[in-house]
C-alpha positions as YAML, in Angstrom:
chain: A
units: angstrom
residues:
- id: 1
  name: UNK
  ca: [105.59, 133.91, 84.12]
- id: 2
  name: UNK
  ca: [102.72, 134.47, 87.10]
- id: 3
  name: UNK
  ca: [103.23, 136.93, 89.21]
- id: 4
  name: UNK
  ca: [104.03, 136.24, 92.93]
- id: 5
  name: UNK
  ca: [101.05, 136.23, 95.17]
- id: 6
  name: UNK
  ca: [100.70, 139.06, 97.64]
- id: 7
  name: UNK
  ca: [102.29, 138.05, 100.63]
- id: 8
  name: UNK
  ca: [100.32, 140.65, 102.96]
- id: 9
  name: UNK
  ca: [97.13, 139.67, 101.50]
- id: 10
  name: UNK
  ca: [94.60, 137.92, 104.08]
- id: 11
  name: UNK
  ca: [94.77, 134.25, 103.92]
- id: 12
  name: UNK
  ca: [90.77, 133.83, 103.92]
- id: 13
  name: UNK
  ca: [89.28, 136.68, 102.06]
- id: 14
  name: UNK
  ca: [92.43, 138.19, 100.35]
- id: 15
  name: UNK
  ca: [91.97, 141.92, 101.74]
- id: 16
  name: UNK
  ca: [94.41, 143.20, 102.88]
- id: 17
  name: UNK
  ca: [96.29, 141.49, 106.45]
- id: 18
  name: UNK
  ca: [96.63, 144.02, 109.63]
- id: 19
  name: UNK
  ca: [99.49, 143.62, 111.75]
- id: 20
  name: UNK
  ca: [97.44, 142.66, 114.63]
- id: 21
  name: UNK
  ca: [95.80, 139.56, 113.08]
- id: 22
  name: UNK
  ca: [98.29, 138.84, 110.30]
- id: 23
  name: UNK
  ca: [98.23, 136.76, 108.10]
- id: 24
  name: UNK
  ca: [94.60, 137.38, 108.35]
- id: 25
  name: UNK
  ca: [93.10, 141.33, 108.35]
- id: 26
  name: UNK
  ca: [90.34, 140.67, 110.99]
- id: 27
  name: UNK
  ca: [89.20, 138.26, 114.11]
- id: 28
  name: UNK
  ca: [86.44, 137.43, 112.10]
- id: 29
  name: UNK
  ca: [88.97, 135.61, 109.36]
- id: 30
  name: UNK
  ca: [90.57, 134.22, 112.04]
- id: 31
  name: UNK
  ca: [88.09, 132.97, 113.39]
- id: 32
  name: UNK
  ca: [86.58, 131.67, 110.44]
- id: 33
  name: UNK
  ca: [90.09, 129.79, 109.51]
- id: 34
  name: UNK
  ca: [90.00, 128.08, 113.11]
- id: 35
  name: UNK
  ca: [86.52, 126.80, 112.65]
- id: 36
  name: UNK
  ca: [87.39, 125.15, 109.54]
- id: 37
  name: UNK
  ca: [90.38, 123.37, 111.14]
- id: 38
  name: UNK
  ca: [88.35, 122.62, 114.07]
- id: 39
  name: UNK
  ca: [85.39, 120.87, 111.32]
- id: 40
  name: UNK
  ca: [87.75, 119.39, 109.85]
- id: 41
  name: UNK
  ca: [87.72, 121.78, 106.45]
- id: 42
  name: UNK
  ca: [91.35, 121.43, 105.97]
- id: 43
  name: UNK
  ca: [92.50, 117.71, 105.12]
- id: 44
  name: UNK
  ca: [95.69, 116.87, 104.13]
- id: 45
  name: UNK
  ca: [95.70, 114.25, 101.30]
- id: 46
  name: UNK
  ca: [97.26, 110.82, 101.69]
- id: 47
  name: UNK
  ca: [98.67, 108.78, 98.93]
- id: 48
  name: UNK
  ca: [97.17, 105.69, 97.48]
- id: 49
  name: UNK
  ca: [100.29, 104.20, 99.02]
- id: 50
  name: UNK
  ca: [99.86, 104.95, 102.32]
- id: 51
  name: UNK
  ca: [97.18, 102.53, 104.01]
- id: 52
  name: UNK
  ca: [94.37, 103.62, 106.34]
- id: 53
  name: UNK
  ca: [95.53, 101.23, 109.36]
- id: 54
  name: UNK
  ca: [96.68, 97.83, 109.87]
- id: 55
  name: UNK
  ca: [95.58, 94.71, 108.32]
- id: 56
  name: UNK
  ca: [92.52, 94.74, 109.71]
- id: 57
  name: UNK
  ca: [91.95, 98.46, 109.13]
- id: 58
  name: UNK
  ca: [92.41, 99.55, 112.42]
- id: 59
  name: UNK
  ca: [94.70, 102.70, 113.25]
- id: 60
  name: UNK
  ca: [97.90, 101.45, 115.23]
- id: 61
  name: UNK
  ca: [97.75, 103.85, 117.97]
- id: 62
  name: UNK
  ca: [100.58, 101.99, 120.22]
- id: 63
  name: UNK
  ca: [97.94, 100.90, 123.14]
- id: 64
  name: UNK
  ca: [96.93, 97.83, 123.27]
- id: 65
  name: UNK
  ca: [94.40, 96.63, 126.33]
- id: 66
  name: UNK
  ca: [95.73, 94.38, 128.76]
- id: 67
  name: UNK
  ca: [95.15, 90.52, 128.58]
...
């Protein structure tokens, strides 16, 4: 059996998280977590199943320009 991770731990560097910035322990993890959303760092994985777009690979973003 593995033990549970520690849930007050920071979620960047693993130190421990402060109350003010939890679930990180400073503004500088914070921070740090932000600018890898913002870069796109995080993904989130699609399936083989899922296509990209449309038939002709285009995303279907509901507008369509008028005629």
């Amino acid at each position: 059996m593995q033990p549970k991770p520690d849930k007050s731990a920071c979620a960047v560097c693993g130190k421990l998280a402060s109350a003010p910035h939890k679930p990180f322990c400073s503004q500088g993890c914070r921070d740090r977590d932000l600018l890898q959303w913002l870069g796109e760092g995080y993904r989130i994985p699609m399936s083989a199943e899922e296509p990209e777009g449309g038939p002709d690979g285009a995303l279907d973003i509901g507008w369509r320009p008028p005629l």
